[in-house]
TORMAR-141751 format. One record per residue (C-alpha): y negated, x negated, z; residue number from 1. Coordinates in steps of 0.02 Angstrom, whole numbers, plus 32768, in hexadecimal, padded with zeros to 4 digits. Layout:
N
{pt {Y X Z} NUM}
...
This chain:
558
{pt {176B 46B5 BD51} 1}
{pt {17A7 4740 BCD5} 2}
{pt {176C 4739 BC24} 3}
{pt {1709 47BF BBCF} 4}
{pt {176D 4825 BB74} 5}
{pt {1730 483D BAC1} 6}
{pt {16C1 48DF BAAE} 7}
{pt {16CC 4903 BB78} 8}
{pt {1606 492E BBD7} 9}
{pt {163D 48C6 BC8A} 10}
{pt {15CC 4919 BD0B} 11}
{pt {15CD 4884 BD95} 12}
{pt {1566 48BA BE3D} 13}
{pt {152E 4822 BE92} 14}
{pt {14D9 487A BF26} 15}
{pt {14A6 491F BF49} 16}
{pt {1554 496E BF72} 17}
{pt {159F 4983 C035} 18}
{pt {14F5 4942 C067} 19}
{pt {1438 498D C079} 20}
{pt {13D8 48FE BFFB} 21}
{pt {13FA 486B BF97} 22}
{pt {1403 48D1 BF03} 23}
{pt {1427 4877 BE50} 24}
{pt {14BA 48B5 BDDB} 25}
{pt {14ED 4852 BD3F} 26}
{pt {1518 48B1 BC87} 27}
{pt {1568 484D BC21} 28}
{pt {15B7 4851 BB79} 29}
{pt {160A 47C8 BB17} 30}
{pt {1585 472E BB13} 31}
{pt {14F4 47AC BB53} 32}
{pt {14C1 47B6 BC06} 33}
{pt {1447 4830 BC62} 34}
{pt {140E 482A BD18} 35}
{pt {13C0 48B8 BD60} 36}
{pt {1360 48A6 BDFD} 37}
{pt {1367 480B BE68} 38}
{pt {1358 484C BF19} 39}
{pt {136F 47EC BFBF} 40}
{pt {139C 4835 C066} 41}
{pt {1389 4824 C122} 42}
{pt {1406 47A5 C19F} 43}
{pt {1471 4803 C215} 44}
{pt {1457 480E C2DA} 45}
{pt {14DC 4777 C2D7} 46}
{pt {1478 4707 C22F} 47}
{pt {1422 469F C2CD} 48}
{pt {1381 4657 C271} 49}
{pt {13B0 46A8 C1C4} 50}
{pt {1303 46CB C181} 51}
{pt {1346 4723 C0DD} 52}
{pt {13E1 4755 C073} 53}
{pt {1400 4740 BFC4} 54}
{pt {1495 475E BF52} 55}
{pt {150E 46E0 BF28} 56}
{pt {14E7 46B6 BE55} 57}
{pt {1558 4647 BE36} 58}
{pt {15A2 46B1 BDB3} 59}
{pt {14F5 46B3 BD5E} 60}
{pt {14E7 45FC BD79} 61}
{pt {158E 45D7 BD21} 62}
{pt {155A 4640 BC90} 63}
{pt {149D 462B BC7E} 64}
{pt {149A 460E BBC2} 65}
{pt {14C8 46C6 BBC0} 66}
{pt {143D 4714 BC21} 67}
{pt {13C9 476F BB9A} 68}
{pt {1352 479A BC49} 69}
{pt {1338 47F1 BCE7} 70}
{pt {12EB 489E BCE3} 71}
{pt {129A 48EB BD7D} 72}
{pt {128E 49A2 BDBA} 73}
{pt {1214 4989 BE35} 74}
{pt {11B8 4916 BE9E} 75}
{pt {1203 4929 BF52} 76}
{pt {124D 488F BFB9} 77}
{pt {12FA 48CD BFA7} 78}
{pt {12D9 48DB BEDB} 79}
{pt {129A 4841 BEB9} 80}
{pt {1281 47D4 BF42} 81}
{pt {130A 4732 BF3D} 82}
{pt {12B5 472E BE72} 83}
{pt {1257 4693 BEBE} 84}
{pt {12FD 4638 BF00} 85}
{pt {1362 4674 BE6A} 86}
{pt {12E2 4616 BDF5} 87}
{pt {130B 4576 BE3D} 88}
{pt {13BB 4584 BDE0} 89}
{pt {1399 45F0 BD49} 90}
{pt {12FB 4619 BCD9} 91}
{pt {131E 46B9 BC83} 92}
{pt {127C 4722 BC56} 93}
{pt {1247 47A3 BCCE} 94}
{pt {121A 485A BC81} 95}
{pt {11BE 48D3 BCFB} 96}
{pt {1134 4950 BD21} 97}
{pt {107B 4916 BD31} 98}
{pt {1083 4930 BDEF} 99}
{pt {112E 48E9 BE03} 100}
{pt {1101 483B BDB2} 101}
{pt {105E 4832 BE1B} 102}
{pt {10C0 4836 BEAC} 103}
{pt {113B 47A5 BE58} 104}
{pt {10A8 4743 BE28} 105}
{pt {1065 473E BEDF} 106}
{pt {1116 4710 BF1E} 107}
{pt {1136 4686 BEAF} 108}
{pt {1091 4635 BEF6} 109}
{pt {10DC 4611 BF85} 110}
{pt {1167 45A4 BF33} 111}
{pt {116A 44F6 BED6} 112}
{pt {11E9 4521 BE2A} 113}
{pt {1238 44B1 BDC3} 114}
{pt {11F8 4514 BD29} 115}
{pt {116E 45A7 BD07} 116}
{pt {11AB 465A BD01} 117}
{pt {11B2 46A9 BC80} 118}
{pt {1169 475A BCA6} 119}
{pt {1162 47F6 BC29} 120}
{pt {1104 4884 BC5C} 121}
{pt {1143 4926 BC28} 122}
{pt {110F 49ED BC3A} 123}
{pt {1176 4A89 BC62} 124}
{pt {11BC 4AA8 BBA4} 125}
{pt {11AD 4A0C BB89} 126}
{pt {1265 49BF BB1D} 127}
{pt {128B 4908 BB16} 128}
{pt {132A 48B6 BAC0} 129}
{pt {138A 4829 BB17} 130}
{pt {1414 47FE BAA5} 131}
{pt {147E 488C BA7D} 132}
{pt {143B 48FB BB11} 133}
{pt {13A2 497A BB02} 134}
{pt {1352 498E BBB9} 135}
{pt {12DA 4A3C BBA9} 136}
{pt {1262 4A45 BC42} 137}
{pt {1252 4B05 BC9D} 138}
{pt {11C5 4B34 BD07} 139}
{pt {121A 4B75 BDBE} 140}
{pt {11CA 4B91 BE58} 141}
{pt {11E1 4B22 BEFB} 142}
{pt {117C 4AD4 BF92} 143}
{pt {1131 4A59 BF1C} 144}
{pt {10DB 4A6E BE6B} 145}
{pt {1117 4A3D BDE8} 146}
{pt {11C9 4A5C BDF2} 147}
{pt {123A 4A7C BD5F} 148}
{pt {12EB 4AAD BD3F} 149}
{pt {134F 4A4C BCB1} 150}
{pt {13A6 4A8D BC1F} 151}
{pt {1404 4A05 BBCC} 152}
{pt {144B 4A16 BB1C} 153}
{pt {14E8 49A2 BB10} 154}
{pt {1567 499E BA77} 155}
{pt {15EA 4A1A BAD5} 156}
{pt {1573 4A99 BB05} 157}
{pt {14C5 4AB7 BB85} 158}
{pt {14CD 4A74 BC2B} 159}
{pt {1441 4AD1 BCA5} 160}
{pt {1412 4A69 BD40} 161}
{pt {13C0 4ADC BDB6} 162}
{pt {134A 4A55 BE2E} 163}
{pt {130E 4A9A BEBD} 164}
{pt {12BD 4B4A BE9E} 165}
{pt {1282 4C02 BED0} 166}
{pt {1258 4CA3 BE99} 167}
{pt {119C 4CAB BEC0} 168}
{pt {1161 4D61 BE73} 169}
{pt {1093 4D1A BEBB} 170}
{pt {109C 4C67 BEAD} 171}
{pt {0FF5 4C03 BEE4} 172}
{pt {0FEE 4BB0 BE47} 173}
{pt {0FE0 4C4F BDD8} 174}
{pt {1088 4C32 BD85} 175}
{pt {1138 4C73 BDB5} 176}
{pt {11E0 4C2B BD82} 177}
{pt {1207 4C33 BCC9} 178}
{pt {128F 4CB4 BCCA} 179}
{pt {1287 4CF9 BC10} 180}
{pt {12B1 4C47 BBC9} 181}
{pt {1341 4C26 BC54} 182}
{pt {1370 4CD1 BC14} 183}
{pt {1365 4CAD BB54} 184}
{pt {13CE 4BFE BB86} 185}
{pt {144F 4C76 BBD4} 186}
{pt {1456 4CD8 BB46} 187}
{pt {1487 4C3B BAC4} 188}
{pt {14FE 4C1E BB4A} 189}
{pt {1506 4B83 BBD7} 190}
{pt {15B3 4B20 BBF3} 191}
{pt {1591 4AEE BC8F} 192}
{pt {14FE 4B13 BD39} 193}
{pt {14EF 4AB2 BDBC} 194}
{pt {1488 4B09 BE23} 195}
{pt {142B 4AEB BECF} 196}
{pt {1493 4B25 BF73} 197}
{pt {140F 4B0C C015} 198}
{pt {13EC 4BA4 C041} 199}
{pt {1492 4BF3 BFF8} 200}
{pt {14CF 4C33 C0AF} 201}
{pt {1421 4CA0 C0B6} 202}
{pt {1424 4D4B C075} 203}
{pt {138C 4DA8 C016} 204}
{pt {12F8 4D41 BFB7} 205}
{pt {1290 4CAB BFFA} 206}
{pt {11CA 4D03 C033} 207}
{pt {1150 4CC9 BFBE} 208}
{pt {10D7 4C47 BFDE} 209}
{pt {105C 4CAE BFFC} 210}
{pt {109C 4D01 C0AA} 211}
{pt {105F 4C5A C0EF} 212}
{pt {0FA4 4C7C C0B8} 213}
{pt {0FAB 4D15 C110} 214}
{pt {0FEB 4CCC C1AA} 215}
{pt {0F6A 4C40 C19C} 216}
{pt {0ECA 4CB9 C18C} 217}
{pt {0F01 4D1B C221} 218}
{pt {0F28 4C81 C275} 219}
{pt {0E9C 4C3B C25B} 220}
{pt {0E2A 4CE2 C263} 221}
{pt {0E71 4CFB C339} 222}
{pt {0E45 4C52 C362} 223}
{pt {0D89 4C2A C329} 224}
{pt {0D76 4BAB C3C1} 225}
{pt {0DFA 4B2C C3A2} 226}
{pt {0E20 4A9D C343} 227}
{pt {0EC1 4AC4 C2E1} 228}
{pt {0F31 4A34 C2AD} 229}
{pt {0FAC 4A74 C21B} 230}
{pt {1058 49F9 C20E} 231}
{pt {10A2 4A16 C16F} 232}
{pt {1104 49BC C0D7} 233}
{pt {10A4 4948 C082} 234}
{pt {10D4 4984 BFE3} 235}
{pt {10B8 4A46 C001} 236}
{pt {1018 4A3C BF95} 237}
{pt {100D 4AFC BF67} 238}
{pt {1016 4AF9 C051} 239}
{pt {0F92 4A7B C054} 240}
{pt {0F1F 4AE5 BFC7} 241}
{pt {0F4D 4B82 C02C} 242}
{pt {0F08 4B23 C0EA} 243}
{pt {0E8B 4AD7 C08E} 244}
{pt {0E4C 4B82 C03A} 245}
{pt {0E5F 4BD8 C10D} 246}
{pt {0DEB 4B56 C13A} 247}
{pt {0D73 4B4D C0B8} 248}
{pt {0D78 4C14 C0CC} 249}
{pt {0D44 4C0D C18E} 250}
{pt {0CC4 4B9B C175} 251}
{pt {0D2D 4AF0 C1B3} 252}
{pt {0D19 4A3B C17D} 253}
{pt {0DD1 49FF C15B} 254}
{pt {0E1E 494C C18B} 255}
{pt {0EC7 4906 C143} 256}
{pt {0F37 4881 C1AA} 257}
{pt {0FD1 482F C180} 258}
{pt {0FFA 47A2 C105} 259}
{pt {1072 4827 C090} 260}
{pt {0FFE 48B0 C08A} 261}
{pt {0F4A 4852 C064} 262}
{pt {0FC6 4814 BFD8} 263}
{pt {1002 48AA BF9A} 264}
{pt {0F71 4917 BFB6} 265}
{pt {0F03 4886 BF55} 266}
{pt {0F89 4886 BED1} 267}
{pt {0F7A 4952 BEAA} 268}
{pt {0EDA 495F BEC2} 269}
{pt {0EA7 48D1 BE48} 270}
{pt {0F2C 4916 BDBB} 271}
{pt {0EE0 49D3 BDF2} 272}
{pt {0F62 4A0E BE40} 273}
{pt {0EE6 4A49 BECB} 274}
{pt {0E38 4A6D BED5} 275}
{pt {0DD4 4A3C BF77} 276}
{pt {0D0F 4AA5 BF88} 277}
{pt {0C9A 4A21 BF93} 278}
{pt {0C71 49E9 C035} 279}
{pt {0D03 4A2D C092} 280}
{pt {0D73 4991 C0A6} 281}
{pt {0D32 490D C107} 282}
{pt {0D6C 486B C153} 283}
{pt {0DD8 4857 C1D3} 284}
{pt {0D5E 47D1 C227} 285}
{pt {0CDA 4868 C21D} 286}
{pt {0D27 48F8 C288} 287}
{pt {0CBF 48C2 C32A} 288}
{pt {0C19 48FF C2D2} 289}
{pt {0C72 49B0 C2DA} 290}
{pt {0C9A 4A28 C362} 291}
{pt {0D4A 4A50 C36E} 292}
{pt {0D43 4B06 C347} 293}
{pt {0CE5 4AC4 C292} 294}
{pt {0D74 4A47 C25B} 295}
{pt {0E35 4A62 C220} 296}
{pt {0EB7 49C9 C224} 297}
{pt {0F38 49BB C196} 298}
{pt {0FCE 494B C1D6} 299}
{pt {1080 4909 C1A9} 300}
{pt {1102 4910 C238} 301}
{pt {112A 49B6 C235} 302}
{pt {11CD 496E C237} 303}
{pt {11D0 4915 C2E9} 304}
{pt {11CC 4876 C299} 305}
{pt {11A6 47E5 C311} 306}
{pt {1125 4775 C2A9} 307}
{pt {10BF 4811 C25D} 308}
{pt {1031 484B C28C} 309}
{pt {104C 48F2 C2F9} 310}
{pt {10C9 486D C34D} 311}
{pt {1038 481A C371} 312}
{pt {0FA5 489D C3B1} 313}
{pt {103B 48E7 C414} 314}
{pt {105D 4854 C479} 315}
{pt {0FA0 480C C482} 316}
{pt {0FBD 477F C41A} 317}
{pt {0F51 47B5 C37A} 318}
{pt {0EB6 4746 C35E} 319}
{pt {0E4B 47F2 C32D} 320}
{pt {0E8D 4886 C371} 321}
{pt {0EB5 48BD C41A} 322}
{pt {0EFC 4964 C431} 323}
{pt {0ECE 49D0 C4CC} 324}
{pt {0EB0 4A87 C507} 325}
{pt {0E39 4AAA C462} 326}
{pt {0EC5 4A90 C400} 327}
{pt {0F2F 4AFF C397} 328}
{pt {0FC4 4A9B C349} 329}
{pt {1020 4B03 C2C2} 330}
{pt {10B8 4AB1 C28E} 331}
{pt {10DE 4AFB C1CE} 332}
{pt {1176 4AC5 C1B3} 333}
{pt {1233 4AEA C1EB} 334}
{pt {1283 4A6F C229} 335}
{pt {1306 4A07 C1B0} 336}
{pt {13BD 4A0D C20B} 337}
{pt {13BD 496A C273} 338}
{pt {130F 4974 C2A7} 339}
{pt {1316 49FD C323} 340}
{pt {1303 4985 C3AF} 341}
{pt {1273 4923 C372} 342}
{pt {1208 49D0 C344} 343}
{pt {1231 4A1B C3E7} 344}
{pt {1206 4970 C448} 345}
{pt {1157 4977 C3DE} 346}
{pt {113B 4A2F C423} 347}
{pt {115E 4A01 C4D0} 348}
{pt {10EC 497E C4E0} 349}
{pt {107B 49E3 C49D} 350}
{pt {1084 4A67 C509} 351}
{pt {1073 49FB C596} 352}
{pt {0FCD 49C3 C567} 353}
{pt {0F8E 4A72 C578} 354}
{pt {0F92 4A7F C4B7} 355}
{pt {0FBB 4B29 C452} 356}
{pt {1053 4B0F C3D7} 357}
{pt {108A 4B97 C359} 358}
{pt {111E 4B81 C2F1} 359}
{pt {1194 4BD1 C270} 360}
{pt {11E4 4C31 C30C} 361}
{pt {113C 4C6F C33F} 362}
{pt {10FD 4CAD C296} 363}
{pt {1102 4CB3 C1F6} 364}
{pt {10B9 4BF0 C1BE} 365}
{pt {114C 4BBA C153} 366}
{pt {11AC 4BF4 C0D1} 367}
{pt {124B 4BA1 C07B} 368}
{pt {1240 4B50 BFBE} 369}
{pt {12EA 4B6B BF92} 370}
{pt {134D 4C00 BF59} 371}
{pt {13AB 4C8C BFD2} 372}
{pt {142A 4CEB BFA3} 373}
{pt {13E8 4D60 BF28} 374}
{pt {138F 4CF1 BEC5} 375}
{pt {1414 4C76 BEA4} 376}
{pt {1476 4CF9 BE7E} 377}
{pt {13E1 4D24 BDEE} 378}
{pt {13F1 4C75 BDA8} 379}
{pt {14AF 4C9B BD81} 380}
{pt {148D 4D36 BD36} 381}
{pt {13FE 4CED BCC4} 382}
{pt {1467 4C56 BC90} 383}
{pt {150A 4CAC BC72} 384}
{pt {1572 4BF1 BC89} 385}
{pt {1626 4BD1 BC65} 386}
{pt {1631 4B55 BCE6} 387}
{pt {15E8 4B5C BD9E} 388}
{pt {15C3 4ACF BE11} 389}
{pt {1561 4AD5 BEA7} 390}
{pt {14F1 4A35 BED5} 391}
{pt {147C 4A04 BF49} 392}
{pt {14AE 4A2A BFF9} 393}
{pt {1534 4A17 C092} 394}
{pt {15F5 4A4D C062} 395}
{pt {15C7 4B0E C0B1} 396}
{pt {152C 4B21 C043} 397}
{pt {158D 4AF0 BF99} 398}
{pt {161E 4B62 BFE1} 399}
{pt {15A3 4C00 C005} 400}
{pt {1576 4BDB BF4A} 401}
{pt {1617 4BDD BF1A} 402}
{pt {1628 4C87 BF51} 403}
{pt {1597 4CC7 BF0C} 404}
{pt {15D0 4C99 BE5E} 405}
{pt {1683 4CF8 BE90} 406}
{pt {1618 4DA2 BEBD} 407}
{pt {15C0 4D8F BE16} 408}
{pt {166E 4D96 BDB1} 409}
{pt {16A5 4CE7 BDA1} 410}
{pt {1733 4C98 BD9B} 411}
{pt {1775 4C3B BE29} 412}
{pt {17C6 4BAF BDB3} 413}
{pt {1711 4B81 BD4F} 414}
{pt {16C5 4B73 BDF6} 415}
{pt {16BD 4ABA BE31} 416}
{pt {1674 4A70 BEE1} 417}
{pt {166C 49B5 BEB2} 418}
{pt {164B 4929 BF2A} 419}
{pt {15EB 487D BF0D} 420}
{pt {1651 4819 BE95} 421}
{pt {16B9 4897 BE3B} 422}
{pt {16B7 48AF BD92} 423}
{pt {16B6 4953 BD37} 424}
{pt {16F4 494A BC72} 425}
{pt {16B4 49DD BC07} 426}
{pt {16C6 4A07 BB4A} 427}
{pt {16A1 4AAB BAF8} 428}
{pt {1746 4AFE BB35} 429}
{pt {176E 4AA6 BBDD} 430}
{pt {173D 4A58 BC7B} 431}
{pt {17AD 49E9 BCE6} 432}
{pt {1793 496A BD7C} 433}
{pt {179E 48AF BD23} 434}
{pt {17B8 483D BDA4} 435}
{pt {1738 47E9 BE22} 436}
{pt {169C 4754 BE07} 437}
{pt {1671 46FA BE8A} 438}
{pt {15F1 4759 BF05} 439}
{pt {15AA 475A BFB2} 440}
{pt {1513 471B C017} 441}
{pt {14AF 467C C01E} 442}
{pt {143D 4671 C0AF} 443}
{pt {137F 4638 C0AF} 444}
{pt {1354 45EB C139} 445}
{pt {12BC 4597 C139} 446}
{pt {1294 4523 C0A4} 447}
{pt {1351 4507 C096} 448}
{pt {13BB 458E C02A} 449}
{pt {1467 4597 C048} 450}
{pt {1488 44F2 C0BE} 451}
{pt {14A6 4579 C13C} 452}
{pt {1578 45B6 C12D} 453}
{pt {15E8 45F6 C19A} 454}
{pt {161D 455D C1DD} 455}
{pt {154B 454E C230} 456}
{pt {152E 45FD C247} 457}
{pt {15ED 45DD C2B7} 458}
{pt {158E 454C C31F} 459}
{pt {14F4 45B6 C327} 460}
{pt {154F 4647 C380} 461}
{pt {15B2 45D7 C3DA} 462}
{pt {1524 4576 C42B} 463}
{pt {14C0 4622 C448} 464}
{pt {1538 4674 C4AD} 465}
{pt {1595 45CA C50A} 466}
{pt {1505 454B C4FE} 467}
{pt {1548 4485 C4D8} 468}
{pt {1582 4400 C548} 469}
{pt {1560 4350 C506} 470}
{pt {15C3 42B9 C555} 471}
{pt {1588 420F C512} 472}
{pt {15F5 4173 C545} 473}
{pt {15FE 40AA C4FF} 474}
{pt {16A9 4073 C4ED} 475}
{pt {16EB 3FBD C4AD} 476}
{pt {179D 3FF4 C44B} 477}
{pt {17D0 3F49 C430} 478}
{pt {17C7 3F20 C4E9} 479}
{pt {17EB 3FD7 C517} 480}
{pt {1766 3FEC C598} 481}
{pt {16E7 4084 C5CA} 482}
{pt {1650 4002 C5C8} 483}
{pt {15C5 4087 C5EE} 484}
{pt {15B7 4152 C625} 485}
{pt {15E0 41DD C5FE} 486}
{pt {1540 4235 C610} 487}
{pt {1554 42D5 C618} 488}
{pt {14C1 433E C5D3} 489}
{pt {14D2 4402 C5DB} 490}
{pt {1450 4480 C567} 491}
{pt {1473 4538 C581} 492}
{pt {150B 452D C5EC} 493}
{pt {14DD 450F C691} 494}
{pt {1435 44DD C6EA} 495}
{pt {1470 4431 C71A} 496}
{pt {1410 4427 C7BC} 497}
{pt {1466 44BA C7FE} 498}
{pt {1504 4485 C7CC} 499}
{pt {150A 43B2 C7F5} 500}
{pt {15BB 43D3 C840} 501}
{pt {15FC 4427 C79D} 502}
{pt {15AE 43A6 C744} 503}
{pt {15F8 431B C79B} 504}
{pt {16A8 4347 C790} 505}
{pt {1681 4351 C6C3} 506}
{pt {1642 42AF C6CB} 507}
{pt {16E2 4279 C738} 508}
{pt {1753 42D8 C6D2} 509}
{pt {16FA 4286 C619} 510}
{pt {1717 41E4 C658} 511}
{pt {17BE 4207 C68D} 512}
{pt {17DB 4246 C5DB} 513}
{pt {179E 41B3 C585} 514}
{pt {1802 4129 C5DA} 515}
{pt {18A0 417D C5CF} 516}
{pt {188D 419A C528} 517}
{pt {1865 40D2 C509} 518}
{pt {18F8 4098 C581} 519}
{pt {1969 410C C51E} 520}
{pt {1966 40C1 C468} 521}
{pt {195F 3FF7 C430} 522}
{pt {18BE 4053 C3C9} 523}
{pt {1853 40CA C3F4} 524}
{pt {17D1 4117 C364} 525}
{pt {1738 4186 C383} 526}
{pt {1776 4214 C34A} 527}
{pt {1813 4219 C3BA} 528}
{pt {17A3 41ED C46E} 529}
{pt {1720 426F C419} 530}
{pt {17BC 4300 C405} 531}
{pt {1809 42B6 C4A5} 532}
{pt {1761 42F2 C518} 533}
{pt {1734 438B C4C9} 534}
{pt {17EF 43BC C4EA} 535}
{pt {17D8 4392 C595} 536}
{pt {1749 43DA C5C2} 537}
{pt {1754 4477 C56A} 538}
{pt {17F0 449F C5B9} 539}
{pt {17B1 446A C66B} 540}
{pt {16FA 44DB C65A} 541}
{pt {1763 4575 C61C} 542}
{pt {17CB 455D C6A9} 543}
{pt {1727 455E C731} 544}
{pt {16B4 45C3 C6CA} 545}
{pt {1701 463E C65D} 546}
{pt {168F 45F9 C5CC} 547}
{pt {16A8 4592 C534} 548}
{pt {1606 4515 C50F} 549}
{pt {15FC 44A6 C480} 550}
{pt {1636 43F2 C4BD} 551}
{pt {15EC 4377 C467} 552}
{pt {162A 42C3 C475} 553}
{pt {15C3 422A C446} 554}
{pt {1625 41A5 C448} 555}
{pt {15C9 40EF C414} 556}
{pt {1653 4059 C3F8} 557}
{pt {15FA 3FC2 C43C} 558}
């Protein structure tokens, strides 16, 4: 592990780079360490069972009398979501908005800690000082409130961390991002900016939030005689206001469904973050005292996501809701890259049951929170930096980045796309790559973090697309006998009563197997009758079926 050289920033990104989540980078300087954001992701089509994704903090771990605390941009899953598994190894304190750390708060419910969290709640201009750093708070615009870009005073110069923002000109919450003090923090002069790169491949400026109310009111104004079920994220809260606002508007009672979003939407309302006219939400046990034209549904899954609730109404399997032709489903989302199967399985269901669907395709019902083109390209020319590096999205976003920074005049050689586990070394005059920590992904899957590895995720794969063969057998070594089987038991290969014959010559051929391999040696040990049938058999099922199942052998010395 390389050493810190004396008066050297190390810029370490633990997640968030060549991948869409898990964002958390690590600023350190000599016995000082910063984290910002502690973000998990989403498993891969080929993560069988993988509930969740979290970076690798080993590094952290090693060094955890360093870390001065973790400060939080915003309060999305990909922001700060693996803080409840990272507290389990280290207790730094916590610094973020008022929103942000309602959201923790309700998270860290859910799971038993070996210590209490230390929470600090901060506002936009807010400053705290951890150790020799300086971490300023900026108001910005995004999909959720709250959010705030970081400027971070270190001993060789500012570092500006961009989160995850936009350029709303008619935000819902009154208040647009704070571009006169990114531009008086340019004007002092920034080292380095690592700014935001998702929607870096999409010219122009992201609509404001706003569009969507428009959509909503006509949407809602051309279909007075349905019940209209709105999907969005959970933690869209200026969205929710806007639906809730619609309804309240057309004289509707409003319902909310799904675990995340009664969370959320509890959670910003109670911290006033929304405002709800009395008497317009009601229970989701009530709706059946209500016509269906009178009533609007709020509801997570606007992802496809098989345990939410649109999952749920869409395939008749919700205890409350079922979904017919007096339904208008309006999915206000886009879908995240991966899920594109799972939202357009949703819609045709859906569709099946006679039920209207409108989506981002359709109309106008979603809008991005990150930055295009245009507006990243703002952020450089507020900040002014020395240094460039893109974060916070697949290798082509940071690279579209990258060239954004080239078209605004700078220079090829202080531009640097990073990957998880390098390490960037700054002082006041330079900026170098310094070596590698370790880095990578532990996978949460169920109560157990990180007892998943290649090595199972191998087997998992393995048994999904080959099934398993088990062969159990007695054998005596000393006296060298087969005293009892093999049974042969097959799960996911074959379907055995259709295949007895195959079956049988397994059996014939395991047998076969096991007493040559005891009339071979004076001593026979598990291990070597265990390789000895799995050799065997694999070679002989390739042979008839072209296919490569797990063997299995259970071999009991009697």
């Amino acid at each position: 592990m390389p050493k810190n050289e004396k008066g050297k920033l190390r810029v370490i990104p633990l997640g968030g780079l060549n991948e869409i989540g898990k964002n958390l980078t690590v600023l350190e300087y000599a016995d000082d360490i910063i984290i910002i954001d502690c973000g998990l992701g989403f498993p891969d089509e080929d993560m069988l069972g993988i509930d969740l994704v979290i970076p690798d903090i080993s590094y952290l771990e090693a060094n955890r009398e360093k870390i001065r605390g973790i400060v939080l941009t915003h309060g999305h899953e990909d922001h700060i979501g693996a803080i409840p598994y990272v507290l389990r190894q280290i207790n730094p304190p916590i610094y973020g908005t008022n929103l942000t750390l309602g959201i923790i708060k309700n998270k860290l419910e859910e799971h038993v800690l070996p210590h209490t969290p230390a929470l600090h709640c901060v506002h936009a201009g807010s400053t705290v000082r951890l150790g020799c750093f300086s971490v300023e708070f900026i108001h910005v615009n995004h999909s959720i409130a709250d959010a705030c870009c970081l400027a971070i005073n270190t001993p060789v110069g500012t570092v500006v961390h961009s989160g995850d923002f936009k350029l709303d000109i008619t935000p819902i919450d009154g208040e647009m991002m704070n571009i006169t003090r990114l531009g008086e923090i340019g004007k002092k002069g920034v080292l380095l900016l690592m700014c935001e790169s998702t929607n870096a491949e999409r010219p122009g400026y992201t609509p404001s939030e706003k569009k969507v109310g428009k959509s909503l009111e006509y949407i809602f104004t051309t279909n007075p005689d349905k019940r209209i079920v709105i999907a969005t994220f959970s933690s869209n809260v200026h969205r929710v206001q806007q639906i809730i606002n619609v309804s309240a508007h057309h004289g509707r009672k409003v319902a909310i469904t799904g675990r995340s979003m009664l969370n959320i939407i509890g959670a910003a309302v109670e911290l006033g973050y929304m405002t709800v006219p009395d008497g317009v939400l009601i229970d989701i046990n009530e709706i059946k005292r209500y016509k269906p034209e009178q009533l609007t549904l709020i509801t997570t899954g606007s992802q496809g996501e098989p345990m939410s609730a649109l999952y749920r109404m869409a395939f008749a399997d919700h205890s409350q809701i079922t979904l017919g032709r007096n339904d208008l489903v309006v999915l206000s989302s886009s879908a995240i890259p991966g899920n594109e199967k799972l939202v357009g399985r949703i819609i045709n269901e859906l569709s099946k049951n006679g039920v209207s669907v409108l989506h981002d395709a359709l109309v106008e019902v979603h809008v991005s929170g990150h930055a295009c083109q245009e507006e990243l390209k703002l952020m450089q020319a507020l900040i002014k930096p020395k240094y460039f590096m893109p974060v916070h999205g697949e290798y082509r976003h940071l690279a579209a980045n990258r060239e954004l920074a080239l078209d605004m005049g700078m220079s090829d050689k202080n531009i640097f796309i990073s990957d998880i586990g390098k390490v960037l070394e700054l002082d006041r005059r330079s900026a170098k790559w310094g070596g590698t920590v370790p880095a990578g992904k532990i996978l949460v899957d169920g109560y157990g973090v990180g007892d998943v590895g290649n090595i199972v995720l191998r087997d998992r794969r393995h048994l999904a697309q080959d099934g398993l063969i088990v062969v159990v057998a007695s054998v005596d070594t000393d006296a060298r006998l087969l005293l009892s089987g093999p049974d042969i038991v097959s799960r996911g290969f074959v379907y055995v009563r259709e295949s007895e014959e195959l079956m049988e010559e397994v059996r014939q051929l395991a047998a076969q197997a096991i007493n040559d391999c005891l009339d071979r040696r004076d001593r026979t040990d598990r291990m070597e009758l265990k390789t000895c049938v799995k050799d065997t058999l694999s070679k002989y099922l390739y042979s008839k079926t072209k296919r490569k199942p797990m063997v299995l052998p259970v071999i009991m010395n009697v």
